[in-house]
N, C-alpha and C positions, 0 to 999 in steps of 0.2 A: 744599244738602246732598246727596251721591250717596246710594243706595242700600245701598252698600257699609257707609256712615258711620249710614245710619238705622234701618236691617233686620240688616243683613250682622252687621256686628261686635256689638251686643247679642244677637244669636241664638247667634253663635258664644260669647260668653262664657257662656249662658245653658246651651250642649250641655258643654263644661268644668266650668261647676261643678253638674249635674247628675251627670256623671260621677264627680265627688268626691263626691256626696251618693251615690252608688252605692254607694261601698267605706264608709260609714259607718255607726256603731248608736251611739246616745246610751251604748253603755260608752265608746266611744273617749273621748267626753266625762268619765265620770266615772275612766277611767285618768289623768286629768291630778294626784286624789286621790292618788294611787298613788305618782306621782315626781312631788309639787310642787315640789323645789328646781330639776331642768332645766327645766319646763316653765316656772318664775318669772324663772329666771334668760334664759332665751330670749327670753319676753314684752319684757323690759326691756331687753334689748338690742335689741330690731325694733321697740319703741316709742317707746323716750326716746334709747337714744345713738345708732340710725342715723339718723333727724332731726336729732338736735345734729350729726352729722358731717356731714350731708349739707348743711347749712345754711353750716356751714364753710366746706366744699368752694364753693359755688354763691358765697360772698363772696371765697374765694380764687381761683378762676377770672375773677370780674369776669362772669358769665353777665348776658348782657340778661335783662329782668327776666321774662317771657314762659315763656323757659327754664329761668329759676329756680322759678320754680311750678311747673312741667312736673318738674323735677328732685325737687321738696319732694315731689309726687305722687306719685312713681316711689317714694322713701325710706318714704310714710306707707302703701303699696300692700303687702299680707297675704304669706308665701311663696306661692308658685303650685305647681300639683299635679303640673312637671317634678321638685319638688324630693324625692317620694316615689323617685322613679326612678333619681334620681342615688344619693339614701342607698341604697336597694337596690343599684344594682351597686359601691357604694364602701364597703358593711358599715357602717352606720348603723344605728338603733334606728329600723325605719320604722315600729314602732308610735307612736314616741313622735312621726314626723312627722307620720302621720293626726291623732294628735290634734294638736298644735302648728295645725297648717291648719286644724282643725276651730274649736279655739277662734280663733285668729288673724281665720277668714272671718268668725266674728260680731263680734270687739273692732275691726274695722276699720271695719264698717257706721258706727261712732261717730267713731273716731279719724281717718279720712283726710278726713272734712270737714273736723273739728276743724282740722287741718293745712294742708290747702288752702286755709281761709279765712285763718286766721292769716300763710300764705305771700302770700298776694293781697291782705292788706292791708299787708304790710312791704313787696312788690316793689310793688306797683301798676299790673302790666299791664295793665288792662281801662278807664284813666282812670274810676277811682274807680264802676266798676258794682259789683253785688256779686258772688259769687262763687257756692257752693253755698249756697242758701237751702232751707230746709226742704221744700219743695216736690221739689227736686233731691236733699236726703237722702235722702229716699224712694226716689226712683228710684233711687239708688244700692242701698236695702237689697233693692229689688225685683231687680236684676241680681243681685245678689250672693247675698242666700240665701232668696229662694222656690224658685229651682234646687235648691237645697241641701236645702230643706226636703223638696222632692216627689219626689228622687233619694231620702230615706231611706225615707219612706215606705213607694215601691218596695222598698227592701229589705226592710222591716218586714214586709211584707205576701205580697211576690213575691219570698222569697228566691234560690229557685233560679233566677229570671227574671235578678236582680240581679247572683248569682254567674254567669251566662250571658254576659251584659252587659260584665260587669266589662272583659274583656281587649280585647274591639274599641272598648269607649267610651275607653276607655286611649289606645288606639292612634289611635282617632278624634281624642283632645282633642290629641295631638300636634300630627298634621297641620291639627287646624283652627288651634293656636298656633300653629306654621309658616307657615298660611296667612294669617292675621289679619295677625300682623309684616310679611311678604313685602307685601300688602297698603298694609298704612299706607304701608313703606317706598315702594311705588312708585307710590300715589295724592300724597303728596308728595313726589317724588324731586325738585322741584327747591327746597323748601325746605329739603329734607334733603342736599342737596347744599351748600349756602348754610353751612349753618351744620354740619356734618358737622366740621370742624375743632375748635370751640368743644365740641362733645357727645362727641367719642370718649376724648379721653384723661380727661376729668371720670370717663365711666360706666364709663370700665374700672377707673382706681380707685377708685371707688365701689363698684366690685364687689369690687375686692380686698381692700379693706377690709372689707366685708359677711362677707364669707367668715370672714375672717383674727376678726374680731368674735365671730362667732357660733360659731369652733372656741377659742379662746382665752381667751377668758371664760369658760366652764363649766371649762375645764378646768383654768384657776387655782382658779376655785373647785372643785375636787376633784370635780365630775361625769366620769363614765362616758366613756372614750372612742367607745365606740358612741355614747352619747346625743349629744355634742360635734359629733360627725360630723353625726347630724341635726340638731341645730341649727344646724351652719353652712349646711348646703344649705338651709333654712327661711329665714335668716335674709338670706342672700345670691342665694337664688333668686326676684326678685319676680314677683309677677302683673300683667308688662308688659302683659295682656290689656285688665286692668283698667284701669289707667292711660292706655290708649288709647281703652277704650271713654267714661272716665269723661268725658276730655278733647273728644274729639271729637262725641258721641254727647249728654253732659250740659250740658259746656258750650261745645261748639260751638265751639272753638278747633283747628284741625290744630296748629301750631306748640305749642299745649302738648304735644301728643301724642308730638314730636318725640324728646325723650329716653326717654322709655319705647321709640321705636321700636329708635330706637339700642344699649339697652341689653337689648331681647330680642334682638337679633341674638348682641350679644360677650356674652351672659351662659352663653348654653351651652357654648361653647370655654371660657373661661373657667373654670367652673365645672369643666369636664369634666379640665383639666387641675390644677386646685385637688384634687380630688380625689386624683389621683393622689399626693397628697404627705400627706395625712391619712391614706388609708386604712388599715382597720384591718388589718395585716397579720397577727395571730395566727391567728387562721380559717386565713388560705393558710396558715400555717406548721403547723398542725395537720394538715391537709388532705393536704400532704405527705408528713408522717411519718407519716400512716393509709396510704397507700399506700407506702409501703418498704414490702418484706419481713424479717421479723425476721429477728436474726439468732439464728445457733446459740449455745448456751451456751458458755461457755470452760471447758473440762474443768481 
């Protein structure tokens, strides 16, 4: 194992979702009271149907089975905290993403074992080892929300430290997910090269579908086009971080890592351009007509 694999990447997930436990207060948590039909309807789509599709998908592809875990990973993996970012510049309800993430990063501690094992026992990459065992849940809850827990803390505590904080850890968690990707990508670039064929066209519609899920579902069910909007970046934006760390760092596999890596690369284009066709354009159209100048009366 490098360094990269044993230090590097848990540290790096560890400064990300610290930085989420920065912009959070147990209200975000209890705002989920507030608008429980989007935050229900979201839950269940990033729990139940983007698994059933993604399971789909990894049977219709024909994916080696390795991949396919890697992929089931990638689907059972929380939105990640680019997805605040996008809802913000694409007029989403970023209240409703804090919280969405906030409850998503604890329901996942549970659910992506859940998933992972179930997927490792249907593919059977590891010849019949097992998979995440309790031992390794742990670790997972440790990566994932002791950051979280002592990022709120801080706030609770050091508000004005927190709100100080806020916009370089932001900015910080970008480049470290940048980094991390760019990473995996080129600590396995010749696995990822190998099999680069089989993972691009899967994760892109997987993404598209993610998207297309997560704005289309609320909004049949008559939720908010704002809220829709965050839910689809929530729902469609995963925490490839994770799925890299979980993979390589928990259970010691690069090649599960592989789709996650692939799919934080095309998920920001992707997304970035998904955007463009949801957004909520009333705002700009408001935004507009506050600036004309009136006009004269008609005598």
């Amino acid at each position: 194992m490098s360094a990269l694999t044993t230090i590097g990447l848990p540290v790096a997930l560890g400064i990300i979702m610290f930085g989420l436990g920065l912009s959070l207060t147990l209200g975000d948590f209890a705002r989920v009271l507030k608008q429980p039909k989007a935050v229900i309807i979201a839950l269940l789509c990033q729990l139940i149907a983007l698994p059933a599709i993604c399971f789909g998908l990894v049977l219709a592809f024909q994916l080696p089975p390795v991949l396919a875990v890697g992929m089931m990973m990638l689907a059972a993996s929380p939105g990640g905290t680019t997805a605040n970012l996008y809802s913000h510049l694409f007029r989403g309800d970023v209240a409703l993403n804090i919280s969405l993430t906030a409850v998503n990063s604890v329901v996942a501690v549970f659910t992506l074992p859940i998933i992972t094992n179930l997927a490792i026992v249907y593919f059977n990459p590891f010849d019949d080892q097992l998979g995440l065992q309790w031992s390794k849940t742990l670790e997972v809850f440790a990566i994932v929300l002791l950051p979280v827990a002592i990022g709120m803390v801080v706030r609770r505590f050091w508000p004005k430290f927190a709100d100080a904080m806020d916009k370089p850890v932001r900015i910080a968690s970008v480049v470290i997910l940048v980094v991390v990707i760019a990473g995996a990508v080129a600590s396995n670039w010749t696995l990822l090269v190998a099999n680069f064929a089989q993972l691009a066209l899967i994760t892109v519609v997987f993404c598209l579908i993610s998207l297309t899920v997560g704005y289309l579902v609320p909004r049949w069910l008559r939720v908010g086009k704002r809220q829709a909007i965050a839910a689809s970046f929530e729902i469609g934006i995963h925490n490839a971080t994770l799925a890299i760390v979980i993979a390589q760092s928990v259970l010691g596999s690069k090649e599960l890592s592989l789709p996650a890596a692939v799919y934080g690369v095309l998920m920001f284009f992707i997304a970035f351009g998904f955007g463009f066709l949801i957004r909520d354009r009333s705002d700009a159209a408001a935004a507009v007509r506050a600036d004309e100048p009136e006009q004269p009366a008609a005598v």
